[in-house]
N, C-alpha and C positions, 0 to 999 in steps of 0.2 A: 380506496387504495388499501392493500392489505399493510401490515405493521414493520415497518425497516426493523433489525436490528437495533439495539439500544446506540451501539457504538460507530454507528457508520455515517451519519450528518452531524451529529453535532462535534464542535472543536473537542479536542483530549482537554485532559488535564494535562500536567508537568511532569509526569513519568508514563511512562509508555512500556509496557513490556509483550514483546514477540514472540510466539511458540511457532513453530513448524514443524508436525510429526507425519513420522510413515505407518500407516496401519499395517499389521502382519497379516502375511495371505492368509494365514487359519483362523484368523478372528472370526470370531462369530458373532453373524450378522444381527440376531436378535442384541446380542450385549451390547453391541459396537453402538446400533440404533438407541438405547436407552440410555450408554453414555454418553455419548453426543444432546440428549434431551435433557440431560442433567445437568449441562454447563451453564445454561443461563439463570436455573432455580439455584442451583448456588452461587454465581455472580451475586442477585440480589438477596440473596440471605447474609453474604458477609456488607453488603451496600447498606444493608439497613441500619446497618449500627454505626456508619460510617457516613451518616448523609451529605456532611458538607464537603465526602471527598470527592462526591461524585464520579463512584467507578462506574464502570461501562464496557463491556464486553461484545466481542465480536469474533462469529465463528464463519469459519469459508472451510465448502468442502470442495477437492482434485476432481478433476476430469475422470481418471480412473475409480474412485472410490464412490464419485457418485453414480458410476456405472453397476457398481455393486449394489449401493444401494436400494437404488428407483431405477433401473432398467426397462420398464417399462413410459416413464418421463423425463426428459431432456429437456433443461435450457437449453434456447436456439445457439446461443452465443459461446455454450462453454466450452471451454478447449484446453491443450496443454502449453504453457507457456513457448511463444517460439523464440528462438536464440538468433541473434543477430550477429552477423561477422562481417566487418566491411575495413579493407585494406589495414589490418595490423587490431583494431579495435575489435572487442566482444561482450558481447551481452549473453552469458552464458545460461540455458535452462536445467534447474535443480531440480526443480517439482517437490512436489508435497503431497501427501494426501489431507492434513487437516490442520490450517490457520487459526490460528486466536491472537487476538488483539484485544490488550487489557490498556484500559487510560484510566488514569485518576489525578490527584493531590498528593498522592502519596506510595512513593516507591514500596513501603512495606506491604499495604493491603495488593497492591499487584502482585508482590512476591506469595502475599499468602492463596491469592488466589491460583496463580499459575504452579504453587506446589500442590494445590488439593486438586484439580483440572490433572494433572500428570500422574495423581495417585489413583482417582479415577479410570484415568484408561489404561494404565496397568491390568493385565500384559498384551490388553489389544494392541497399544500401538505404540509406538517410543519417541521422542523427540529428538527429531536431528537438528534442529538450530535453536536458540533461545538469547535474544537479546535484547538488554536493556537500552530504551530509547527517556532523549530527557529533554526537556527545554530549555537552549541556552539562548543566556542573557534575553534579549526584549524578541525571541521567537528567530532567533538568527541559527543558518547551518553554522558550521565551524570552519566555514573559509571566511565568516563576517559578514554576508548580507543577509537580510532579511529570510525568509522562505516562506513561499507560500502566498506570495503577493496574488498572484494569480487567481488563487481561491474562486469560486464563485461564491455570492454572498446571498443571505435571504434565502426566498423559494427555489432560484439557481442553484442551491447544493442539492437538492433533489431531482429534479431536471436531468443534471448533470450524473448523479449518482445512481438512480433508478430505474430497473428495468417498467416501461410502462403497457400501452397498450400493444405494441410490438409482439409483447410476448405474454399474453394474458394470463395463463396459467401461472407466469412466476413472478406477477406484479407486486413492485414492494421488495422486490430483490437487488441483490448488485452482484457485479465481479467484483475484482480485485487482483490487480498487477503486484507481485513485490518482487524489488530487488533489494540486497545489502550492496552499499558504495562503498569501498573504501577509497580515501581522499590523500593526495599526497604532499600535505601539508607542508611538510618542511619546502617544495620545488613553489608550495602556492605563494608560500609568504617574502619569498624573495622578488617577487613582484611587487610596484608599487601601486597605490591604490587605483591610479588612474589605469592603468592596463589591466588592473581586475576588473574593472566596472566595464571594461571595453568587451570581455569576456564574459561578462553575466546580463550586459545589456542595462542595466539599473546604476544608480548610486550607491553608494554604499552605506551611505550615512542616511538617507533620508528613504531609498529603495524606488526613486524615480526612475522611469522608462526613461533612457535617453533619446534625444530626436532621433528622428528616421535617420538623419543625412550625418548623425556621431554614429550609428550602432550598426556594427560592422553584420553582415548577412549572418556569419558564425558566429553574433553573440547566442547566448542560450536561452534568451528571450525570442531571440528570432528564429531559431528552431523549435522553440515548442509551443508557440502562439500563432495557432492555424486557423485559418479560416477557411471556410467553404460556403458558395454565394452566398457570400456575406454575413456565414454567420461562423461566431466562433466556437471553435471546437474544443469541449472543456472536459476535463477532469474533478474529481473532487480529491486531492489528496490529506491526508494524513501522517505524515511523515515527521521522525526525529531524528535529530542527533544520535550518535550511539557511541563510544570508545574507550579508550585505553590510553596510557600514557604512551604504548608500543604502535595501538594503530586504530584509528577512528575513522568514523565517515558519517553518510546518513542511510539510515532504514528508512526506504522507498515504496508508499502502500498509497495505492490510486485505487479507487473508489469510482465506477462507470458503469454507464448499462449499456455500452459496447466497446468489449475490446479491441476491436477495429481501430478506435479511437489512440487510445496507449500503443498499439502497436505502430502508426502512423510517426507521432511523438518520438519513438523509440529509434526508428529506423532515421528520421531527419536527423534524432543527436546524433547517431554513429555515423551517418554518413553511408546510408547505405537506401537511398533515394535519387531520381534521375539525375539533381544536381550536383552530384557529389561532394556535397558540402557537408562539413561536420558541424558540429556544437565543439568550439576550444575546451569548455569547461572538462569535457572526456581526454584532453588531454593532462586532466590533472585528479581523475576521478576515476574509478574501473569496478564496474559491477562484477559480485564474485557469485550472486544469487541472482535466480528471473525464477516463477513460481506463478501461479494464475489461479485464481479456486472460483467457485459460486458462492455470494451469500446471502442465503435462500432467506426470506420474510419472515416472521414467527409464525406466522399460521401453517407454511409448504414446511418449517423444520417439522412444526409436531404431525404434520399429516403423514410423513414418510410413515409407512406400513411395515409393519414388524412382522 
C-alpha cells in the first residue's frame, strides 16, 4: 500500500488549523506543481524541532485543479462538492481548489506553519477560508457531547479512510468532505439535558447510545449510522470545535475512500432521502461551507509531472 498522508489516520493533536484556497486561472502550472511539493518538506522541517508536538499535515486537491494538473489521470471518485437542499434546510457547495489540514500540541507551530504554506503560494493562489479548530474540554463539540464516538478504531481507520484496490492507481489515497457548522447555541442551551440526548441519540455525560426503543428515528445517531447488508457504513472524521464569543460551531472534515458514502450521511441529516426524515440536530446547526478535494498518497503527489 502506497504512503497516506502524514495527517489523515492518525487522531490531531489540540489545535487544528484549516486553510481553503482558490488557485488563480494564470498560475503557472510548473510553479503551482512545485509549491504544492513543498508543503510537506516544510511541515517536517518545522516538526523536527518540535517532536513532542506532533504536527501533521494534510493536503487535498479540487475537482477542477486536479484537472489542471493530471488531465490525463483521474481518481474514479472525485468530484465537486454536491449541495443539498431539502424543505427550508441547506448544505451549501463553496468549493476550493486546495485544503490543508494542520494538527498539532500547539496552536503557535500551526500558525507558523500555515503562514509560511500562504507565503509560498503567493501569488499562485489565495486563501478564502482559514480557521482555527481546538479541542474542548474531554474531545466534546460545544453543544456538550462527546464527538466522534463513532470513530472507527485500529486498522478500521484505514479501511474506512482509504482508497484501495477499487482504484489502483490512487491506492493510499482519500477524499475528504468539509463543511463549517455554525451552531445556535444560545436556542441549544435552553433545552434541558434530557431532550438534547433525545436529539443527538447518546448521553451526555457518559456518550451512551440510547436503546433503540428511547432514540427517536431523528436522533443524529440514527441518521448517520447506516448500514448496508449488514455492514456499517463509516467515515473517518476529523473534526473540531472552531469560534468566537460572536459565533462558533464545528469544522467538519471526513476522511473516505468513497464519497458516495458522506453524501448518503448528508442527505439523511437534511432530510432529503425517501423517508423524509431529518437529523433535529440541523435544526439547531446550518452548514455555511461543503468543499470535496482528493488526498493523493505521497508517492501520486511527487509523481504529478511538471
Amino acid at each position: 500500500m502506497p504512503t497516506p498522508q502524514p495527517g489523515v489516520l492518525p487522531a490531531g493533536g489540540a489545535h487544528a488549523y484549516f486553510l481553503t484556497c482558490t488557485v488563480a486561472d494564470n498560475a503557472e502550472r510548473t510553479a503551482l506543481i512545485q509549491a504544492i511539493r513543498d508543503i510537506h518538506p516544510s511541515a517536517r522541517a518545522l516538526a523536527a524541532g518540535a517532536k513532542t508536538a506532533r504536527l501533521l499535515c494534510t493536503l487535498g486537491i479540487g475537482s477542477e485543479l486536479w484537472e489542471r494538473l493530471s488531465p490525463a489521470s483521474r481518481p474514479a471518485g472525485l468530484r465537486p462538492f454536491r449541495a443539498v437542499k431539502a424543505n427550508g434546510r441547506v448544505a451549501p457547495a463553496t468549493g476550493g481548489d486546495l485544503f490543508v489540514q494542520i494538527t498539532s500540541g500547539r496552536h503557535d507551530l500551526n500558525l507558523d506553519l500555515a503562514m509560511g504554506l500562504v507565503r509560498r503560494l503567493q501569488p499562485l493562489a489565495k486563501v478564502t477560508e482559514e480557521i482555527h479548530g481546538f479541542r474542548y474540554r474531554d474531545s466534546r463539540d460545544l453543544t456538550g457531547f462527546i464527538d466522534g464516538t463513532e470513530n472507527p478504531k485500529g486498522k478500521g481507520r484505514a479501511v474506512a479512510a482509504l482508497i484501495g484496490e477499487e482504484d489502483r492507481r490512487f491506492m493510499g489515497g482519500s477524499y475528504v468532505a468539509v463543511q463549517r457548522y455554525v451552531h445556535d447555541l444560545e436556542r441549544w442551551r435552553r433545552l434541558d439535558d434530557r431532550e438534547q440526548e433525545q436529539i443527538i441519540g447518546r448521553t451526555k455525560r457518559g456518550s451512551v447510545e440510547l436503546p433503540k426503543a428511547k432514540k427517536p428515528q431523528t436522533a443524529h445517531i440514527s441518521r448517520v449510522v447506516i448500514e448496508q447488508d449488514g455492514v456499517e457504513l463509516q467515515i473517518l472524521r476529523q473534526s473540531y470545535p472552531w469560534g468566537t464569543v460572536r459565533e462558533a460551531g464545528l469544522y467538519f472534515a471526513a476522511y473516505t475512500k468513497s464519497l458516495d458514502v458522506f453524501d448518503l450521511m448528508l442527505a439523511r441529516m437534511m432530510g432529503a432521502t425517501a423517508d423524509g426524515l431529518h437529523d433535529r440536530l440541523m435544526e439547531f446547526s446550518r452548514a455555511v461551507t461543503g468543499a470535496t478535494f482528493f488526498v493523493p498518497s505521497m508517492e501520486t503527489l511527487s509523481s504529478i509531472k511538471q
